[in-house]
KETI-924833 format. One record per residue (C-alpha): residue number from 0; residue in one letter; z, y, x. Coordinates in steps of 0.05 Angstrom, whole numbers. Example, Ala and Ser with C-alpha at 12.3 -4.5 7.8 and 13.67 -1.06 7.14 Angstrom:
<nodes>
+-----+-----+--------+--------+--------+
!   n ! res !     up !  north !   east !
+-----+-----+--------+--------+--------+
!   0 !   a !    156 !    -90 !    246 !
!   1 !   s !    143 !    -21 !    273 !
+-----+-----+--------+--------+--------+
</nodes>
This chain:
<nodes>
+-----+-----+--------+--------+--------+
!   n ! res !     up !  north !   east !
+-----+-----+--------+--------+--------+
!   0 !   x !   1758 !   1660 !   1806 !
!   1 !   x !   1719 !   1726 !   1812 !
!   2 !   x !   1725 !   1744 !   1741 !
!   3 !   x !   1806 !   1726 !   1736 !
!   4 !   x !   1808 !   1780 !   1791 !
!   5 !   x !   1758 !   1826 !   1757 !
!   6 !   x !   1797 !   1826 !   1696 !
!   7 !   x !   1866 !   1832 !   1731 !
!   8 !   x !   1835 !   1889 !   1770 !
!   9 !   x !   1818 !   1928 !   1702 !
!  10 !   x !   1889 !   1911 !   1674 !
!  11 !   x !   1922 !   1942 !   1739 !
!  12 !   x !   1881 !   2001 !   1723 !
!  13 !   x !   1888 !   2011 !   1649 !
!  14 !   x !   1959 !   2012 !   1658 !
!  15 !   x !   1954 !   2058 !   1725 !
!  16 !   x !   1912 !   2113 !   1677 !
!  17 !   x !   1968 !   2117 !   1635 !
!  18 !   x !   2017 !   2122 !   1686 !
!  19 !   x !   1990 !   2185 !   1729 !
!  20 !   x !   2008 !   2228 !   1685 !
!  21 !   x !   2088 !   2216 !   1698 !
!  22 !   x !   2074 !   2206 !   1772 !
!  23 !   x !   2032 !   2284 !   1774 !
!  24 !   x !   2091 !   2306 !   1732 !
!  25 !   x !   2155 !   2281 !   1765 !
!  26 !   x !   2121 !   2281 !   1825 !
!  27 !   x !   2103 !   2359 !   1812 !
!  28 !   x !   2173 !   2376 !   1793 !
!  29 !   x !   2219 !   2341 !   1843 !
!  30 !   x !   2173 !   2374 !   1898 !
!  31 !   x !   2193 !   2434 !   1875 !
!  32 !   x !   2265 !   2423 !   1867 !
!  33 !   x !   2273 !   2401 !   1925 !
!  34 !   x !   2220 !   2452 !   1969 !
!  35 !   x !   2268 !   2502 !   1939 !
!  36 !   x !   2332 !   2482 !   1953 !
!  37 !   x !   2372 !   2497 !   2022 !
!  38 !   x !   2363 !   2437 !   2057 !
!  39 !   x !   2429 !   2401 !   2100 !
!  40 !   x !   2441 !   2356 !   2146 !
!  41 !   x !   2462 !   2311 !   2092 !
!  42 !   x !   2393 !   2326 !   2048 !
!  43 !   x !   2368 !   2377 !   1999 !
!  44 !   x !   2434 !   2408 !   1966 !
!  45 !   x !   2432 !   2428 !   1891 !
!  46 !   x !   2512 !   2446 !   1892 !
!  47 !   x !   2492 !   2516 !   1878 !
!  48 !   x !   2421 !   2523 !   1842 !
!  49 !   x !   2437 !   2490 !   1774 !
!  50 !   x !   2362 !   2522 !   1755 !
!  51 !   x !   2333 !   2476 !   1807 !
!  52 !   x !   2388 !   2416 !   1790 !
!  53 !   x !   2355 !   2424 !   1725 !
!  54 !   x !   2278 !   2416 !   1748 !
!  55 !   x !   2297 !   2367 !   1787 !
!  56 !   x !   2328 !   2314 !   1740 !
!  57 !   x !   2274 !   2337 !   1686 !
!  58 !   x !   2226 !   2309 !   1741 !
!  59 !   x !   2264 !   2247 !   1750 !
!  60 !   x !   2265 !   2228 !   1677 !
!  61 !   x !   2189 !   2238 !   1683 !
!  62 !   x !   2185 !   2192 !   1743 !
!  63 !   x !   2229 !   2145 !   1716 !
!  64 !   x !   2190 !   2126 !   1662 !
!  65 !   x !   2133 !   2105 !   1712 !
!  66 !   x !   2157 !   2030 !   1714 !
!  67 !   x !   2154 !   2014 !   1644 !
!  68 !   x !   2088 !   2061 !   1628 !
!  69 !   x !   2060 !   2017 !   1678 !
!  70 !   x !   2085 !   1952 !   1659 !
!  71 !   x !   2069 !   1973 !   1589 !
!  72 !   x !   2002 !   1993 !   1586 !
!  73 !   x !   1990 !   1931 !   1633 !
!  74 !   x !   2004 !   1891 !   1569 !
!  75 !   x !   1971 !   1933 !   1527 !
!  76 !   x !   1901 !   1927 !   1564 !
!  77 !   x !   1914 !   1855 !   1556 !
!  78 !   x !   1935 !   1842 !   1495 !
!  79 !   x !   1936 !   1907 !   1462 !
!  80 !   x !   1989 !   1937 !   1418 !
!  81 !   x !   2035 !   1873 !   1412 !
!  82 !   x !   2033 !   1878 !   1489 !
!  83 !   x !   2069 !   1938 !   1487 !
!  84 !   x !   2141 !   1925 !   1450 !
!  85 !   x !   2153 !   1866 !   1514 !
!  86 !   x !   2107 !   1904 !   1564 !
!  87 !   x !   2153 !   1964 !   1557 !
!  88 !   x !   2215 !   1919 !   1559 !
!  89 !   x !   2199 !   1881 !   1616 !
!  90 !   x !   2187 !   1954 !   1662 !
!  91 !   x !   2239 !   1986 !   1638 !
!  92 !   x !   2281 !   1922 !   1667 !
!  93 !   x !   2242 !   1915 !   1732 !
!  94 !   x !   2265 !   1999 !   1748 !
!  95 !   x !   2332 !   1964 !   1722 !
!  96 !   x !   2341 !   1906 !   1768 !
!  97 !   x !   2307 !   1950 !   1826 !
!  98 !   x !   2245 !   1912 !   1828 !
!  99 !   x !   2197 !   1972 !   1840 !
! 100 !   x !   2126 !   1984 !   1817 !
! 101 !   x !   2118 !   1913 !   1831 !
! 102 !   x !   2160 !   1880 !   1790 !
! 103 !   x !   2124 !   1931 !   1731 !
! 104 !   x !   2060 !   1899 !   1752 !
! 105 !   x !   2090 !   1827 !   1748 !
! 106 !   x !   2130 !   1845 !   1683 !
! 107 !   x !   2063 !   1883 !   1657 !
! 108 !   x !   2026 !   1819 !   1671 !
! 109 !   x !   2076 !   1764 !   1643 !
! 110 !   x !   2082 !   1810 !   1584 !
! 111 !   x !   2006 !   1807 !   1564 !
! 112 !   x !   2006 !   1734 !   1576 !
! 113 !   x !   2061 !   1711 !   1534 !
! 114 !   x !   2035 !   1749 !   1474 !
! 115 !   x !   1966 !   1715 !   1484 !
! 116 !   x !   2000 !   1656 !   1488 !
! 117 !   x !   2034 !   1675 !   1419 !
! 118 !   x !   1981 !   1693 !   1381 !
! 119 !   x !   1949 !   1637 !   1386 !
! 120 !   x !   2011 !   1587 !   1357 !
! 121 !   x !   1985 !   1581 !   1281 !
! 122 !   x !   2029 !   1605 !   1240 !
! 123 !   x !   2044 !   1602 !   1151 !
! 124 !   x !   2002 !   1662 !   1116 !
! 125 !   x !   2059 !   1698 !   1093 !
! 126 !   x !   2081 !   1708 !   1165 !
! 127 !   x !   2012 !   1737 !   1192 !
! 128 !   x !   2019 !   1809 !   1171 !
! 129 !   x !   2083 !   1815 !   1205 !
! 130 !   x !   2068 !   1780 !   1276 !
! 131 !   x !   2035 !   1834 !   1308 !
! 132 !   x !   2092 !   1892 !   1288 !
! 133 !   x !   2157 !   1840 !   1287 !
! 134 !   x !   2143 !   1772 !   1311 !
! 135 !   x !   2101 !   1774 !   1373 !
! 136 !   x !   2140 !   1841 !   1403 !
! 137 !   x !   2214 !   1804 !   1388 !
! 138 !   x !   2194 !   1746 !   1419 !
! 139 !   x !   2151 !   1768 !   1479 !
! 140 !   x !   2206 !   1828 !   1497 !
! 141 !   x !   2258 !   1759 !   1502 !
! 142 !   x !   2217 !   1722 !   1539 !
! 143 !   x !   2196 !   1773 !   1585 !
! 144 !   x !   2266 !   1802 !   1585 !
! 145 !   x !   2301 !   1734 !   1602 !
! 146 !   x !   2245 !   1717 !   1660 !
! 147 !   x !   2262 !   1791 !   1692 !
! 148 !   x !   2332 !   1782 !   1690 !
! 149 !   x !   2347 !   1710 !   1704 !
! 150 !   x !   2280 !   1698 !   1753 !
! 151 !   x !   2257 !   1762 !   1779 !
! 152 !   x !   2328 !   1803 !   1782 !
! 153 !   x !   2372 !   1752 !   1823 !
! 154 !   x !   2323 !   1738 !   1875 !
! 155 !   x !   2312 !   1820 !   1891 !
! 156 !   x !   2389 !   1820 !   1900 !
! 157 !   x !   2386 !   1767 !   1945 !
! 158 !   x !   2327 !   1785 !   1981 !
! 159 !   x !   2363 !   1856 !   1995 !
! 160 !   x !   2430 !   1823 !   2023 !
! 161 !   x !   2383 !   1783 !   2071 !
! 162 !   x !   2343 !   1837 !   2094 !
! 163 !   x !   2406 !   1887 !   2110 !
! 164 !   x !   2427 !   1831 !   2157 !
! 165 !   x !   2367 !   1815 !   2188 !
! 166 !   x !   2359 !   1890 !   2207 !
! 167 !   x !   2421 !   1893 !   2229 !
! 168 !   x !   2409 !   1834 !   2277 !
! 169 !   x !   2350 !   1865 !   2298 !
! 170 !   x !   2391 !   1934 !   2318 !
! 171 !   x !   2414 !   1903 !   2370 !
! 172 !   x !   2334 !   1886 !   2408 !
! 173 !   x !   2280 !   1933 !   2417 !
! 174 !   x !   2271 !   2004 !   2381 !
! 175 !   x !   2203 !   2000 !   2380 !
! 176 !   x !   2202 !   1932 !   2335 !
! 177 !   x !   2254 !   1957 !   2296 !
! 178 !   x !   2211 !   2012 !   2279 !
! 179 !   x !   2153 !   1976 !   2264 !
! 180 !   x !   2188 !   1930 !   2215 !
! 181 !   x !   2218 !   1995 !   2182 !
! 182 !   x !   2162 !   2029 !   2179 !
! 183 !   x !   2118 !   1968 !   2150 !
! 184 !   x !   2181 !   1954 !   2094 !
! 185 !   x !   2180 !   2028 !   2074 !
! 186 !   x !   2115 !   2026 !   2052 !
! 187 !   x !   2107 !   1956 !   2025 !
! 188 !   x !   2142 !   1971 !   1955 !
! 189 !   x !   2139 !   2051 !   1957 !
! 190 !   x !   2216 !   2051 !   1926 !
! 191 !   x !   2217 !   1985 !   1905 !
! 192 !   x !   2278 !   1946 !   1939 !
! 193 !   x !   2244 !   1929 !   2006 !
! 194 !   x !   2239 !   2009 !   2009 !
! 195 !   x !   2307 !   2015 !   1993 !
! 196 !   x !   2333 !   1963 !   2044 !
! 197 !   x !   2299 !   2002 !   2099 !
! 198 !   x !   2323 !   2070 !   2081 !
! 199 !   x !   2396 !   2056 !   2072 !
! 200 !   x !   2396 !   2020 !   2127 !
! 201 !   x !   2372 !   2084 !   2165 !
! 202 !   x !   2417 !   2121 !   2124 !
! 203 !   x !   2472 !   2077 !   2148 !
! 204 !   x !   2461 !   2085 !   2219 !
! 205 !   x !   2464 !   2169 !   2208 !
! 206 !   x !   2542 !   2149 !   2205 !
! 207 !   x !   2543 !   2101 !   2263 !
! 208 !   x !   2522 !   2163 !   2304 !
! 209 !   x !   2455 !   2130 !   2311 !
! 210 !   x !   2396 !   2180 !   2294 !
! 211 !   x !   2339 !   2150 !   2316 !
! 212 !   x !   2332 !   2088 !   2266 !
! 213 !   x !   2330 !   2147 !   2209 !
! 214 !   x !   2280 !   2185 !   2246 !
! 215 !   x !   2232 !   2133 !   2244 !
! 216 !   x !   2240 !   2121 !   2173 !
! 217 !   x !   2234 !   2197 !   2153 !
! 218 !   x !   2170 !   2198 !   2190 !
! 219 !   x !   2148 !   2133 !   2154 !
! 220 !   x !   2170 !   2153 !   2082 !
! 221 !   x !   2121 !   2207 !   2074 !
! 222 !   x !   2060 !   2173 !   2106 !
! 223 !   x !   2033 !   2137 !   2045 !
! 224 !   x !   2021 !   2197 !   1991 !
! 225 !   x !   2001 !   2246 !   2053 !
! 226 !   x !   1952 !   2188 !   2077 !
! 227 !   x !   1918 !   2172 !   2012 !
! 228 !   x !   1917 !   2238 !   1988 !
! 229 !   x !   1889 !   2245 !   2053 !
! 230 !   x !   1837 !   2205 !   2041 !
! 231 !   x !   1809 !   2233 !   1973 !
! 232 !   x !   1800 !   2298 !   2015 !
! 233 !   x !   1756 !   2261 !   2073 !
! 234 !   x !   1720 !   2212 !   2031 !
! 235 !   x !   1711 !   2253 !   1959 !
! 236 !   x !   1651 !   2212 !   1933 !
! 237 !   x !   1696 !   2142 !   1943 !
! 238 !   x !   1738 !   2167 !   1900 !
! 239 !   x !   1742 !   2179 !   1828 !
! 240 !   x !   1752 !   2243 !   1794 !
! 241 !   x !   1828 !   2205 !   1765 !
! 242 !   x !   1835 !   2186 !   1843 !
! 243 !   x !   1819 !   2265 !   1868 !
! 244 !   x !   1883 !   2285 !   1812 !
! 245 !   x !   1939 !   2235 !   1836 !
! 246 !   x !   1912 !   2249 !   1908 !
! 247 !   x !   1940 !   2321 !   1898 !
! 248 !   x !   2002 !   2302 !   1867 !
! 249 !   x !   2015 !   2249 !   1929 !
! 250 !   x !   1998 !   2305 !   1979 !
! 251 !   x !   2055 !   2350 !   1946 !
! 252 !   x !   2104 !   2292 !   1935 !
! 253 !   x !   2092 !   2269 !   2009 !
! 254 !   x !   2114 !   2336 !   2037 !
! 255 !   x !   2180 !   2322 !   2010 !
! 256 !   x !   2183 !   2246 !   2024 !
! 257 !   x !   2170 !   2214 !   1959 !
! 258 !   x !   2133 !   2155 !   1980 !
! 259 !   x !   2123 !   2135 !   1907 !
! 260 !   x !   2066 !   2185 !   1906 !
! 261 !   x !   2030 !   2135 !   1928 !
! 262 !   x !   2040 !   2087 !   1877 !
! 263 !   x !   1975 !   2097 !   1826 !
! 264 !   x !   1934 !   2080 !   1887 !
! 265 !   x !   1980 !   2012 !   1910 !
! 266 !   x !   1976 !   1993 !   1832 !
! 267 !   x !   1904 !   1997 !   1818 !
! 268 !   x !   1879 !   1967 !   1896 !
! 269 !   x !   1942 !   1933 !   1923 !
! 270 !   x !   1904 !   1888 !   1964 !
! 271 !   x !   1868 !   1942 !   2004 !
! 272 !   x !   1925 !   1990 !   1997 !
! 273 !   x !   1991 !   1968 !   2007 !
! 274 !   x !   1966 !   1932 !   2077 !
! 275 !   x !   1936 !   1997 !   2097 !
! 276 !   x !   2003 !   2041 !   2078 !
! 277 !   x !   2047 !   1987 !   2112 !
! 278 !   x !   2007 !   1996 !   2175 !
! 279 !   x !   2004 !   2079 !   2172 !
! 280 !   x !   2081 !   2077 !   2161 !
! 281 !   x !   2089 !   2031 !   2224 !
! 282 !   x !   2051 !   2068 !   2269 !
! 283 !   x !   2094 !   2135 !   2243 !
! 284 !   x !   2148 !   2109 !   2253 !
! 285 !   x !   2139 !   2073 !   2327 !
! 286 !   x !   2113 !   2144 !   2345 !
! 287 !   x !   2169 !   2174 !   2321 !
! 288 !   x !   2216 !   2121 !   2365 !
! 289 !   x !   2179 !   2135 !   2418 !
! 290 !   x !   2185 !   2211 !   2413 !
! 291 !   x !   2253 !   2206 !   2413 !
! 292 !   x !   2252 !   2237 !   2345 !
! 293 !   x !   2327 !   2234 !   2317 !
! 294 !   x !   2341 !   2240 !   2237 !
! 295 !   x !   2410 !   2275 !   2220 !
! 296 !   x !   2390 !   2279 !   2146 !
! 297 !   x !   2383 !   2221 !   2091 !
! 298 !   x !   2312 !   2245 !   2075 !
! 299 !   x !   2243 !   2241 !   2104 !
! 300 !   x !   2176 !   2281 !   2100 !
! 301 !   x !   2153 !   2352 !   2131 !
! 302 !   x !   2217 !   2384 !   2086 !
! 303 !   x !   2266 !   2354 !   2133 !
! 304 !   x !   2241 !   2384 !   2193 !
! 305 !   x !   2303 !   2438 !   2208 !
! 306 !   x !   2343 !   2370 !   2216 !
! 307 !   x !   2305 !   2320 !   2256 !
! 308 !   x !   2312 !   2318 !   2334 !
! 309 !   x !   2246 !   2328 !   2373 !
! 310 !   x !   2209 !   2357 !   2319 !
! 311 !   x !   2142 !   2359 !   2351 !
! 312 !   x !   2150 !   2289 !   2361 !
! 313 !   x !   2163 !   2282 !   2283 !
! 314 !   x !   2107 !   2317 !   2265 !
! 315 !   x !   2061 !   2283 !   2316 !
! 316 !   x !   2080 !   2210 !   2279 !
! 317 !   x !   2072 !   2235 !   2206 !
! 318 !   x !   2001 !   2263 !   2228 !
! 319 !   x !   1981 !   2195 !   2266 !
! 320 !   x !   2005 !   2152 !   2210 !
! 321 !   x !   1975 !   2188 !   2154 !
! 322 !   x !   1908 !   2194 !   2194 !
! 323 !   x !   1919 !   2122 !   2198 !
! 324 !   x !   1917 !   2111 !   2123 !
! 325 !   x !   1868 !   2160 !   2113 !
! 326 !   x !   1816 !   2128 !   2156 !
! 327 !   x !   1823 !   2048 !   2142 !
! 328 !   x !   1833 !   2059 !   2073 !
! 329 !   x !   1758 !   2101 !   2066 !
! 330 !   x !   1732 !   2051 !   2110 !
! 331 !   x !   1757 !   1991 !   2072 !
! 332 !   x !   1720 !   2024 !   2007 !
! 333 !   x !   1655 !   2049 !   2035 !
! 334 !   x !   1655 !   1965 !   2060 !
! 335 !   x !   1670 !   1947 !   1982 !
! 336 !   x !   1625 !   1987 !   1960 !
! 337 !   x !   1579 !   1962 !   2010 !
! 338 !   x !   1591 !   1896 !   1990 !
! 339 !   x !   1586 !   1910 !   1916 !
! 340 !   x !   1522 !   1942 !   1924 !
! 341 !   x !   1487 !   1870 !   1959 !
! 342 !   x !   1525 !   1828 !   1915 !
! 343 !   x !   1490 !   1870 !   1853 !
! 344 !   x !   1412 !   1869 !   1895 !
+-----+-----+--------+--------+--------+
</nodes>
């Protein structure tokens, strides 16, 4: 069991090398844009900086390739190059079908395994030279494509439908679960369609009149790249040199509430990060609630402060949840590394 979950660990983070890069990049670049631009009460408006429209999408075609470099070099580590052809397929579908970084990771993995499973069918000696460049990519990429469609794709939809009306159900109880739950669904998918549920649904309330439910998601949104590039600034030597990088680019992306600056780290460790985040987020955004912090802008992160009710408040929450992170996360690795270090006596 340990070495399935070794070797899964170093496919999560031969695909995660490749895809920091895009992350520093788009990451870089939207940050920018968008610490530039006048900001409104109804978010960052481009309407009359076409220079910064400009940077701004040229950072989003860099980010959106993050899915599918993931997913891709996922498959590659696993199977190598006829991994890629269905690896890439199968991200490019997940960022489709709104299934987030983790539907790249499951695409990434199913990818790899169903050209393993492929090359080993025995096949005529004519057809050999050709399997790795034709054969194994066609069929893996409709494999992998009909399983992300037909399997992965319906359930997100459905999953989203159910979670908009649970929240809504829950409007009507106590603020301070509401926030939790928010703040907990913000930062379990970092974009992916849990992420999405919760921030529309904040985003919805904004025209109900009700400001609160979005302040506790802007205060959530930025608290996993601000906590875990938190974190490779308190605890340097748990962190690799790669780590130190994409730590920088989440700091800059989580001023501006991109919570997908977080995303190399959930990829390579999701079992220690992804817990951690969700519980950062949730205490943001209770903090927030409790502050009485009010969002009047579709947006989260430090950028939106001119528009948030209570702003000390705001800024208190994005602190304590990013401390949060920051702290359990470097705890959680100085006890792996701990534990790695008796395990190897």
């Amino acid at each position: 069991m340990g070495g399935h979950i070794s070797r899964a660990r170093q496919y999560l983070l031969a695909g995660v090398s490749y895809a920091i890069p895009f992350v520093a990049c788009g990451g870089i670049l939207i940050a920018a844009a968008i610490a530039l631009v006048p900001m409104t009460a109804t978010g960052p408006d481009f309407s009359n900086a076409p220079l910064l429209k400009t940077l701004l999408d040229i950072g989003s075609a860099s980010f959106g390739l993050l899915v599918p470099v993931l997913a891709g070099y996922i498959a590659f580590g696993m199977a190598d190059r006829p991994g890629l052809a269905p690896g890439f397929v199968g991200g490019a579908i997940a960022a489709q079908v709104g299934a987030g970084f983790l539907g790249g990771i499951v695409a990434g993995l199913l990818a790899g395994f169903v050209v393993l499973q492929v090359r080993k069918l025995r096949v005529p000696s004519f057809l050999r030279p050709v399997m790795p460049i034709l054969v194994i990519p066609v069929i893996g990429s409709v494999v992998v494509g009909f399983l992300m469609y037909r399997v992965v794709g319906v359930p997100i939809q459905q999953l989203m439908a159910s979670l908009t009306a649970w929240l809504r159900e829950m409007s009507t109880g106590s603020s301070v679960v509401l926030a939790l739950v928010l703040g907990a669904m913000i930062a379990f998918d970092m974009g992916g369609p849990v992420n999405k549920v919760a921030f529309f649904f904040g985003a919805a309330m904004i025209k109900e009149g009700n400001f609160a439910v979005m302040g506790a998601c802007a205060a959530a949104i930025c608290v996993p790249p601000l906590g875990l590039g938190l974190a490779t600034l308190l605890g340097r030597k748990l962190w690799s040199d790669e780590d130190r990088d994409a730590g920088w680019a989440a700091l800059a992306m989580g001023m501006i509430g991109i919570t997908e600056g977080a995303i190399p780290f959930a990829a390579s460790d999701p079992a220690r990060v992804i817990p951690t985040i969700m519980l950062g987020s949730a205490v943001a955004a209770v903090v927030a609630t409790l502050g009485g912090v009010g969002g009047h802008a579709p947006h989260g992160g430090p950028i939106v402060l001119p528009v948030v009710d209570h702003r000390l408040a705001y800024v208190v929450a994005i602190v304590a949840g990013s401390l949060t992170v920051a702290l359990v996360i470097n705890a959680l690795k100085k006890l792996g590394t701990a534990r790695r270090g008796r395990e190897a006596a």
